[in-house]
PDB file of N, CA, C and O in Angstrom:
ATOM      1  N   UNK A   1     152.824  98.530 237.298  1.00  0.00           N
ATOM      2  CA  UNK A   1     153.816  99.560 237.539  1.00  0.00           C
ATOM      3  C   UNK A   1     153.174 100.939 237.511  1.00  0.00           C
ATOM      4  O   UNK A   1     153.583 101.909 238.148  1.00  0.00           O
ATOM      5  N   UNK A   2     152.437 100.922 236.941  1.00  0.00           N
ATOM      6  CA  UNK A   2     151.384 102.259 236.649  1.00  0.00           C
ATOM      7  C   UNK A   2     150.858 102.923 237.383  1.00  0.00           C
ATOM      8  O   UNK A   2     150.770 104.149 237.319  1.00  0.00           O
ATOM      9  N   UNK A   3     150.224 101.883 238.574  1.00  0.00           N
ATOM     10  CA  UNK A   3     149.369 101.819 239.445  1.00  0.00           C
ATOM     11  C   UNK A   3     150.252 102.215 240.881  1.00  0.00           C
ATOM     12  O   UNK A   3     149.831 102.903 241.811  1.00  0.00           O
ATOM     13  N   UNK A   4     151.369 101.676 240.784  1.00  0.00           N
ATOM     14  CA  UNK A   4     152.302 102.068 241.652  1.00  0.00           C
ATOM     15  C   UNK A   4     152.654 103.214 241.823  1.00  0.00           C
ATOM     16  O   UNK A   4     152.853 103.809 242.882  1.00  0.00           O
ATOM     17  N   UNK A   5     152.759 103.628 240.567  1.00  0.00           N
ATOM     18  CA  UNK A   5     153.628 104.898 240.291  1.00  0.00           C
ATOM     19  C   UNK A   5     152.455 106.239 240.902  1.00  0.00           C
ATOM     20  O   UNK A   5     152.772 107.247 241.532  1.00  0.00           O
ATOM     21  N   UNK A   6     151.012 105.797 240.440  1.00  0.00           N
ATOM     22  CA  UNK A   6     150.659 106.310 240.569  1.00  0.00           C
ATOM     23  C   UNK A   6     150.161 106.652 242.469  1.00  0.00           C
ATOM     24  O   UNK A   6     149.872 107.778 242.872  1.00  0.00           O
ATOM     25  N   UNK A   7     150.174 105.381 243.367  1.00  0.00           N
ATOM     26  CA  UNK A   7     149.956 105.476 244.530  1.00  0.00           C
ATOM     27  C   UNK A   7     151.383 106.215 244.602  1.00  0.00           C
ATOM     28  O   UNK A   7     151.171 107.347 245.038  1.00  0.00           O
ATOM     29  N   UNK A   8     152.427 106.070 244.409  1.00  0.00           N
ATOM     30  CA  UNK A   8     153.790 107.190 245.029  1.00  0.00           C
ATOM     31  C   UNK A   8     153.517 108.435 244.452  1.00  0.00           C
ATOM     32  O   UNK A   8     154.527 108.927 244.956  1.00  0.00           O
ATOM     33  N   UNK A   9     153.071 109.302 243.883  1.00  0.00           N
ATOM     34  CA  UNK A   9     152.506 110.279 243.175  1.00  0.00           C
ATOM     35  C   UNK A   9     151.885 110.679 244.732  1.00  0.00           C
ATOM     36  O   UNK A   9     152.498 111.319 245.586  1.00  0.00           O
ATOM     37  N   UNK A  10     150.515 110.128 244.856  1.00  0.00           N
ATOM     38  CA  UNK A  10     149.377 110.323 245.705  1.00  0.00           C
ATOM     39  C   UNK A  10     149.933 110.887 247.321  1.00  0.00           C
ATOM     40  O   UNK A  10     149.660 111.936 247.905  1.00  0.00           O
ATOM     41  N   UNK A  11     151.075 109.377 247.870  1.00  0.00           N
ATOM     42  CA  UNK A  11     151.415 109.696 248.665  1.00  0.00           C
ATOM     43  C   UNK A  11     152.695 110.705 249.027  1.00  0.00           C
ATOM     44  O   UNK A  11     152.987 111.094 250.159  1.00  0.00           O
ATOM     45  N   UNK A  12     153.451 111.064 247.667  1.00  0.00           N
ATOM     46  CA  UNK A  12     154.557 111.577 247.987  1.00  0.00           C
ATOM     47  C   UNK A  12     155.645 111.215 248.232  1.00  0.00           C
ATOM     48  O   UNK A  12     156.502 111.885 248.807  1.00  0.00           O
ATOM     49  N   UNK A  13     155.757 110.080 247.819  1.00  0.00           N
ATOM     50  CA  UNK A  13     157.352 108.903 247.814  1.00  0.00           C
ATOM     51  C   UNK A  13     158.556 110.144 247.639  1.00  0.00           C
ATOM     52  O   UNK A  13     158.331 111.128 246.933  1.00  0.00           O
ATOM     53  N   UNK A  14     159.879 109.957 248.389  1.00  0.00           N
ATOM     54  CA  UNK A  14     160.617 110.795 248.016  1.00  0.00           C
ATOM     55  C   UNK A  14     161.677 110.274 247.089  1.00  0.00           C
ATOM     56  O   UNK A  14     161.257 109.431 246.295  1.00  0.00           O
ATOM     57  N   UNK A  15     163.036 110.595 246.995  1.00  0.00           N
ATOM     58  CA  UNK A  15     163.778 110.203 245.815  1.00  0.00           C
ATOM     59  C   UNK A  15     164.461 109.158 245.545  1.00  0.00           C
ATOM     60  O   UNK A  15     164.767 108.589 244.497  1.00  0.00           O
ATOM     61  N   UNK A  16     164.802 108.855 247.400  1.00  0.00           N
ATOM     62  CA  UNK A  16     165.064 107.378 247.468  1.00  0.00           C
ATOM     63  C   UNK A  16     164.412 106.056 246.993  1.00  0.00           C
ATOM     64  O   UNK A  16     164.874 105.028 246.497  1.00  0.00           O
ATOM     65  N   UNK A  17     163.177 106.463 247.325  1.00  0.00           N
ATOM     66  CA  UNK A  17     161.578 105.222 247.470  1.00  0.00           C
ATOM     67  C   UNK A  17     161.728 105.012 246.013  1.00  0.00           C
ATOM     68  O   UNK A  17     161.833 103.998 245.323  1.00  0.00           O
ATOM     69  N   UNK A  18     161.700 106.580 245.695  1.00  0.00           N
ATOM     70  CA  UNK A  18     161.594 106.479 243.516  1.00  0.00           C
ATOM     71  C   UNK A  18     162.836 105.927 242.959  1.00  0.00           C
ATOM     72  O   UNK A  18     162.740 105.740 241.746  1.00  0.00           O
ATOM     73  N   UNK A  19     163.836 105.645 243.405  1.00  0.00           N
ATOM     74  CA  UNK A  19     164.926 105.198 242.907  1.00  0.00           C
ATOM     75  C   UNK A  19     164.953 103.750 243.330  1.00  0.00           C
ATOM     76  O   UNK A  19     165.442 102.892 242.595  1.00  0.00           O
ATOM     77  N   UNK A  20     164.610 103.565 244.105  1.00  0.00           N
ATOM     78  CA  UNK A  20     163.932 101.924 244.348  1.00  0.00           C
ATOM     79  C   UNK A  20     162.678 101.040 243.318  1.00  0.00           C
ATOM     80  O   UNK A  20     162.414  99.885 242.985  1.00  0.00           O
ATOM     81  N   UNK A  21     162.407 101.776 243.206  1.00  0.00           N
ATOM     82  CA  UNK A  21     161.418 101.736 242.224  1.00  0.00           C
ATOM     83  C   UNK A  21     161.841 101.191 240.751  1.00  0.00           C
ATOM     84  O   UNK A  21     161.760 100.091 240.204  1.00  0.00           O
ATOM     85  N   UNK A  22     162.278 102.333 240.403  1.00  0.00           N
ATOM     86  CA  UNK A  22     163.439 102.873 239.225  1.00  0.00           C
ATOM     87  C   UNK A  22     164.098 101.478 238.860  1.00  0.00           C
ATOM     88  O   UNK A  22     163.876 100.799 237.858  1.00  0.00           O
ATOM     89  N   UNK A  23     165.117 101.164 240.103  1.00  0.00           N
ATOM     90  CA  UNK A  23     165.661  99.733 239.928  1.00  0.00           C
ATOM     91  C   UNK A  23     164.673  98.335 239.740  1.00  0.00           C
ATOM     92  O   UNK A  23     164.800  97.539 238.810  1.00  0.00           O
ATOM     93  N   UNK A  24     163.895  98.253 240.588  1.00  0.00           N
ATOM     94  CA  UNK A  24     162.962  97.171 239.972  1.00  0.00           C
ATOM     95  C   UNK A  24     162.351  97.322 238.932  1.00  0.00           C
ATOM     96  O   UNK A  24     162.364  96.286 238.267  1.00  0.00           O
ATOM     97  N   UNK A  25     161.427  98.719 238.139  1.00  0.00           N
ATOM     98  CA  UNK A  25     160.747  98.508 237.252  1.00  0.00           C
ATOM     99  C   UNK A  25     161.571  98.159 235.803  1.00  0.00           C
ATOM    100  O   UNK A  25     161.030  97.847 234.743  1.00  0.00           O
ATOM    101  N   UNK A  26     163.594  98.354 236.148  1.00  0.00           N
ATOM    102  CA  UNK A  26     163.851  98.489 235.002  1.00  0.00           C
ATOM    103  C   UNK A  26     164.345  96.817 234.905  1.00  0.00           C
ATOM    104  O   UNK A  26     164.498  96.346 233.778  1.00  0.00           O
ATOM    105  N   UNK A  27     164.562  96.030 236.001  1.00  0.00           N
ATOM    106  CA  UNK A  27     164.684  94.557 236.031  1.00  0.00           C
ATOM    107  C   UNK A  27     162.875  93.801 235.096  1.00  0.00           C
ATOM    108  O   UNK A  27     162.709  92.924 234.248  1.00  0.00           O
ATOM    109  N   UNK A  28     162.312  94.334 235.529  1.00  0.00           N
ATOM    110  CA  UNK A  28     160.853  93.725 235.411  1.00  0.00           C
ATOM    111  C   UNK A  28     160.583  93.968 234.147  1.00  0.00           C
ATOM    112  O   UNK A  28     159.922  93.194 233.454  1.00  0.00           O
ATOM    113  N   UNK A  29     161.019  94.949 233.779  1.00  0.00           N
ATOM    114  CA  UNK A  29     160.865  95.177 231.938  1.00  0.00           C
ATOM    115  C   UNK A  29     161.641  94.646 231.135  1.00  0.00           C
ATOM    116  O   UNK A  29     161.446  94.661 229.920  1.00  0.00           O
ATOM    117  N   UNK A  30     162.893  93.956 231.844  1.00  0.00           N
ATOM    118  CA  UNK A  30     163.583  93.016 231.009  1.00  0.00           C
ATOM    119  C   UNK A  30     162.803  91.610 231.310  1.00  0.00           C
ATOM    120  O   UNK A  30     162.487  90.927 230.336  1.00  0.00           O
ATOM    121  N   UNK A  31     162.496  91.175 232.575  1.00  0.00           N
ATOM    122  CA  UNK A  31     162.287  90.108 232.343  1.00  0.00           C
ATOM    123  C   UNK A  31     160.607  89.748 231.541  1.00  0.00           C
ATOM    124  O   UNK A  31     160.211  88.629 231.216  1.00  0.00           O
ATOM    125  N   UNK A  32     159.931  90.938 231.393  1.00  0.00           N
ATOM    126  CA  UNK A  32     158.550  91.349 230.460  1.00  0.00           C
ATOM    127  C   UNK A  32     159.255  90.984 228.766  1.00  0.00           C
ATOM    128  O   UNK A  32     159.029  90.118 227.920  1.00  0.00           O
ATOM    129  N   UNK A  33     159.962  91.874 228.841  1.00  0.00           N
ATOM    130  CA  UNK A  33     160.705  91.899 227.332  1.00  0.00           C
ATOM    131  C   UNK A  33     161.053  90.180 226.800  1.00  0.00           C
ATOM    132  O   UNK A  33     160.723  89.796 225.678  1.00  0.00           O
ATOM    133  N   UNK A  34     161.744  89.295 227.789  1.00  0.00           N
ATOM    134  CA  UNK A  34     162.077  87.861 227.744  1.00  0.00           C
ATOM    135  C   UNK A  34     160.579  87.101 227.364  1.00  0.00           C
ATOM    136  O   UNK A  34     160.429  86.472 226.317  1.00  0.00           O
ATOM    137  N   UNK A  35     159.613  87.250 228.284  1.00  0.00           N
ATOM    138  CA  UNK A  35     158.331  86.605 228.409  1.00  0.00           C
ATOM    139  C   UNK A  35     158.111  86.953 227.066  1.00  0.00           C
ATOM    140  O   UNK A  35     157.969  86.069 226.221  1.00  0.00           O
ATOM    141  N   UNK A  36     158.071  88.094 226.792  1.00  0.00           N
ATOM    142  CA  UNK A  36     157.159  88.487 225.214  1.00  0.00           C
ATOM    143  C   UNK A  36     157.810  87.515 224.036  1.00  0.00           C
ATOM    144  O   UNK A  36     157.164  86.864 223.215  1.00  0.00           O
ATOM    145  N   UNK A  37     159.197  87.579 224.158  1.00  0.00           N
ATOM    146  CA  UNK A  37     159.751  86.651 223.270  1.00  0.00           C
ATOM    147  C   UNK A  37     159.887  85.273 222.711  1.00  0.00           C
ATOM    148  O   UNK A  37     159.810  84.820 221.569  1.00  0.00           O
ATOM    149  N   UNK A  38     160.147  84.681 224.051  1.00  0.00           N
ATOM    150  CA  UNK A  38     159.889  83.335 224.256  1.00  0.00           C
ATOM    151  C   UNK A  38     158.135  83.330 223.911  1.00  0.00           C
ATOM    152  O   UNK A  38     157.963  82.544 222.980  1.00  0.00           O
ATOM    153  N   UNK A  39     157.143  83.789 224.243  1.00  0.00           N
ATOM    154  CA  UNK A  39     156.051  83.832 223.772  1.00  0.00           C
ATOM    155  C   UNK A  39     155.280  83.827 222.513  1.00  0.00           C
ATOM    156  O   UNK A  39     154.238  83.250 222.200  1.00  0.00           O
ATOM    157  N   UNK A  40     156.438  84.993 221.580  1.00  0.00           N
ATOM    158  CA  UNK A  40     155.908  85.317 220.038  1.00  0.00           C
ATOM    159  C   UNK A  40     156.396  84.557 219.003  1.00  0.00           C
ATOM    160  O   UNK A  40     156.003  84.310 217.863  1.00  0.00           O
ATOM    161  N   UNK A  41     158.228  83.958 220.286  1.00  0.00           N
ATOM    162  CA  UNK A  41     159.217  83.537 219.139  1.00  0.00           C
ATOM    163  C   UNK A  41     159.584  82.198 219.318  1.00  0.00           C
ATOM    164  O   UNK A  41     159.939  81.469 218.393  1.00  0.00           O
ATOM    165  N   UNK A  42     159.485  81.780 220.778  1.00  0.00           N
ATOM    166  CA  UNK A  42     159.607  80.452 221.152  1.00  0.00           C
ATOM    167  C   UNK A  42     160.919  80.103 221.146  1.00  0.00           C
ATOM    168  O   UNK A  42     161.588  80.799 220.382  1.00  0.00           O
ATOM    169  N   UNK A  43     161.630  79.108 221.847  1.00  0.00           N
ATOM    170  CA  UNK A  43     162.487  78.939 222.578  1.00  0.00           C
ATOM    171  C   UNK A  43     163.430  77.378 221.982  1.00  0.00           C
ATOM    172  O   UNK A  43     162.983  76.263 222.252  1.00  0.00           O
ATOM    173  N   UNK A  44     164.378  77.509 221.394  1.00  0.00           N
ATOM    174  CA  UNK A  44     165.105  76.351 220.992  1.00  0.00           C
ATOM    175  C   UNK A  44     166.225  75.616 221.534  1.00  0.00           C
ATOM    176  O   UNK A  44     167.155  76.378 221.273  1.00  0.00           O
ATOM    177  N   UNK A  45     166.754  74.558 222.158  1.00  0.00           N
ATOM    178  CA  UNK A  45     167.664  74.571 222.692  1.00  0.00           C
ATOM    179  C   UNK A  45     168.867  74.198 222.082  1.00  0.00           C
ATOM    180  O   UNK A  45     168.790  73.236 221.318  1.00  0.00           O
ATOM    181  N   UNK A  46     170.064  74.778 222.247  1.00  0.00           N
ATOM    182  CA  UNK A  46     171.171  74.812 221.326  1.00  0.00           C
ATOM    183  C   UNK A  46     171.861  73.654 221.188  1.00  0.00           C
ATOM    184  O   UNK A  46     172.491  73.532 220.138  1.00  0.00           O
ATOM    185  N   UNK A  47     171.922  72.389 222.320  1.00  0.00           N
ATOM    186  CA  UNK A  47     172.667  71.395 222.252  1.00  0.00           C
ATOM    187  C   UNK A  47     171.556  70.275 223.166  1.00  0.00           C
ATOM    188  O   UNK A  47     170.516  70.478 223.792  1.00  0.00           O
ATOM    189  N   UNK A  48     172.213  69.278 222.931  1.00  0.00           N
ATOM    190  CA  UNK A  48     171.118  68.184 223.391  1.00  0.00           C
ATOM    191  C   UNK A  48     170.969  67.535 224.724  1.00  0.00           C
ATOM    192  O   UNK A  48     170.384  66.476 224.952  1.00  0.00           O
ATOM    193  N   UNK A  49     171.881  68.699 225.996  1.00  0.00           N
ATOM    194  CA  UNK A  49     171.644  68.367 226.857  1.00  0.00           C
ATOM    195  C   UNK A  49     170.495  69.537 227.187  1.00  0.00           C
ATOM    196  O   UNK A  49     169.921  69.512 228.276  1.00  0.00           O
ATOM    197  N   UNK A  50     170.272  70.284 226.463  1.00  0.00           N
ATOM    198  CA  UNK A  50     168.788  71.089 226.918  1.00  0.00           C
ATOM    199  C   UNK A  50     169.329  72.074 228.361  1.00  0.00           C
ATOM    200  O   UNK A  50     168.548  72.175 229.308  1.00  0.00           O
ATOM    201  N   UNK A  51     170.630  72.725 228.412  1.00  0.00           N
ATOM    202  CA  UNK A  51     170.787  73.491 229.100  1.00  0.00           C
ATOM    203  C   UNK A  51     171.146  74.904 229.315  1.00  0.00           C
ATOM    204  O   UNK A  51     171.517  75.603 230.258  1.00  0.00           O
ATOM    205  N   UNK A  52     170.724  75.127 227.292  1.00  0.00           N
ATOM    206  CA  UNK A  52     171.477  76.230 227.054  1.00  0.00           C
ATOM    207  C   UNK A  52     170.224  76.296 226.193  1.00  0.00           C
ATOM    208  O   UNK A  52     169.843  75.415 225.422  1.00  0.00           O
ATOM    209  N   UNK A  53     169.580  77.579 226.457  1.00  0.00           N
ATOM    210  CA  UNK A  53     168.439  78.023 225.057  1.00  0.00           C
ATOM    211  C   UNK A  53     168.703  79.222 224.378  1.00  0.00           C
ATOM    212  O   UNK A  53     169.435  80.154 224.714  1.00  0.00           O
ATOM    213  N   UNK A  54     167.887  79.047 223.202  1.00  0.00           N
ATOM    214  CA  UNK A  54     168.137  80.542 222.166  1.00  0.00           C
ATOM    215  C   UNK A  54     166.920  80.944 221.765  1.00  0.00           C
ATOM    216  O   UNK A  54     166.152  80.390 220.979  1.00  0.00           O
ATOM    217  N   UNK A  55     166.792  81.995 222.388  1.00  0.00           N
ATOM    218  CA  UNK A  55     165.292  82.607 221.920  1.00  0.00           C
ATOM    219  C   UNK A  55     165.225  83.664 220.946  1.00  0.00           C
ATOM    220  O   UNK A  55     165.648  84.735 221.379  1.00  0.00           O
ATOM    221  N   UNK A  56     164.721  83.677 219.478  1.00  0.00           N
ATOM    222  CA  UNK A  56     165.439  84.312 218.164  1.00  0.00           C
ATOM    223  C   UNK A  56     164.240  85.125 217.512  1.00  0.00           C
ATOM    224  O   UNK A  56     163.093  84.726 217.715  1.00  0.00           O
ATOM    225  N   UNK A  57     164.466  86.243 216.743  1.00  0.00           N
ATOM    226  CA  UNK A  57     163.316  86.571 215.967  1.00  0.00           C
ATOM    227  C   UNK A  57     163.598  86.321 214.802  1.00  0.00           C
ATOM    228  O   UNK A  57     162.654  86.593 214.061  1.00  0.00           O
ATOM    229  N   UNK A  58     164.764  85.789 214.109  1.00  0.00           N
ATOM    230  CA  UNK A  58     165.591  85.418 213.032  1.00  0.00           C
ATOM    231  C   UNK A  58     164.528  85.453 211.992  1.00  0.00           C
ATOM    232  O   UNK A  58     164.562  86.522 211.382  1.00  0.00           O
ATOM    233  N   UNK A  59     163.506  84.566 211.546  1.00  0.00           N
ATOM    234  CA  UNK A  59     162.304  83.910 210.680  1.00  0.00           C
ATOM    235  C   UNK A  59     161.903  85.238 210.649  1.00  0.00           C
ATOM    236  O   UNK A  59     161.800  85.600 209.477  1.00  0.00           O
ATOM    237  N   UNK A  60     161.640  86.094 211.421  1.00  0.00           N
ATOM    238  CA  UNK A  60     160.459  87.214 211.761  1.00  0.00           C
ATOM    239  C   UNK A  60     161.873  88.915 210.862  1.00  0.00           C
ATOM    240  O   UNK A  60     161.395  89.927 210.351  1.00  0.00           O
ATOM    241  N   UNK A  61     162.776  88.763 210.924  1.00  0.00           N
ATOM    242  CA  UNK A  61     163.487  90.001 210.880  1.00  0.00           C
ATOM    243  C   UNK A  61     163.263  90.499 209.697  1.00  0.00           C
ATOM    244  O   UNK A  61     162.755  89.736 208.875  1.00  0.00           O
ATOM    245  N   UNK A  62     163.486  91.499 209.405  1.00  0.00           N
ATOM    246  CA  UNK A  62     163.546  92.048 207.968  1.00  0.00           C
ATOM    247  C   UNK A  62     164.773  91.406 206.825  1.00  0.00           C
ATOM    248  O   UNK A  62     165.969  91.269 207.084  1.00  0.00           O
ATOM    249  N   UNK A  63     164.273  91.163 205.874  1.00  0.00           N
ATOM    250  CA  UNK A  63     165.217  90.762 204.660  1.00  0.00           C
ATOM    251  C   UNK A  63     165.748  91.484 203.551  1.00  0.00           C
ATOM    252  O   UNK A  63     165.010  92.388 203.160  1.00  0.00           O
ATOM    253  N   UNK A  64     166.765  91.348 202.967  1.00  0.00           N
ATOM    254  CA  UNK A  64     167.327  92.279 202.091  1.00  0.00           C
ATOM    255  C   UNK A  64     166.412  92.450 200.936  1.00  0.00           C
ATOM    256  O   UNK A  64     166.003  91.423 200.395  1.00  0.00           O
ATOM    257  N   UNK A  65     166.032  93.607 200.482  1.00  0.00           N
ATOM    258  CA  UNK A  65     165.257  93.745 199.883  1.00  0.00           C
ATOM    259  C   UNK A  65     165.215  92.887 198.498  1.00  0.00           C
ATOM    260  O   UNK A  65     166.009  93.314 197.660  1.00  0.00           O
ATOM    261  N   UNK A  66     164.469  91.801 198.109  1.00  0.00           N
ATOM    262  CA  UNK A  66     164.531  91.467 196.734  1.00  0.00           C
ATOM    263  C   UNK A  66     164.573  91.894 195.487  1.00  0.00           C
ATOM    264  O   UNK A  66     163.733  92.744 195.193  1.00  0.00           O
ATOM    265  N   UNK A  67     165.405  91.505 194.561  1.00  0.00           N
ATOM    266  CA  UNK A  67     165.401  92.117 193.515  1.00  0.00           C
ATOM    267  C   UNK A  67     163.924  92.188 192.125  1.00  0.00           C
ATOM    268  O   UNK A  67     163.059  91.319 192.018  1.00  0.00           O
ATOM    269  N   UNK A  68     163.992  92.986 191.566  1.00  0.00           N
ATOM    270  CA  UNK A  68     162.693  92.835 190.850  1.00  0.00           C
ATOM    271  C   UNK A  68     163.073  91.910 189.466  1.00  0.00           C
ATOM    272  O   UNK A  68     164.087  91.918 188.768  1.00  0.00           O
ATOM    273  N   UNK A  69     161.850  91.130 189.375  1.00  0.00           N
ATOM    274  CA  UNK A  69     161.933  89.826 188.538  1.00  0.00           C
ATOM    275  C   UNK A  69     161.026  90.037 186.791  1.00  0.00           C
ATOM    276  O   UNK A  69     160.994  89.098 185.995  1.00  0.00           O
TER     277      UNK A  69
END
């Protein structure tokens, strides 16, 4: 995307081209954002026909702070 941005820079893309843009890079960063997850957090499926998944950071989130012992 970088690289893109930077050839429309070079050539002078106008506001339309950049708003085209705009719309894909902000689809592509969700589906980046999905990849990273399923990647770090891995992917469970909710029922046993395997057609519905849940991809969670649950294990990973912050916890209420413990009390001192």
């Amino acid at each position: 995307m970088k690289l893109i941005n930077r050839i429309a820079d070079a050539q002078k893309w106008g506001k339309p081209q950049r708003e085209k843009l705009t719309y894909v890079f902000q689809h592509l960063g969700q589906l980046n954002k999905l990849r990273n997850d399923i990647l770090h957090y891995g992917a469970s499926p909710t029922d046993r026909t395997f057609t519905t998944w849940k991809v969670t950071n649950r294990l990973f989130a912050h916890l209420e702070k413990m009390s001192a012992k």
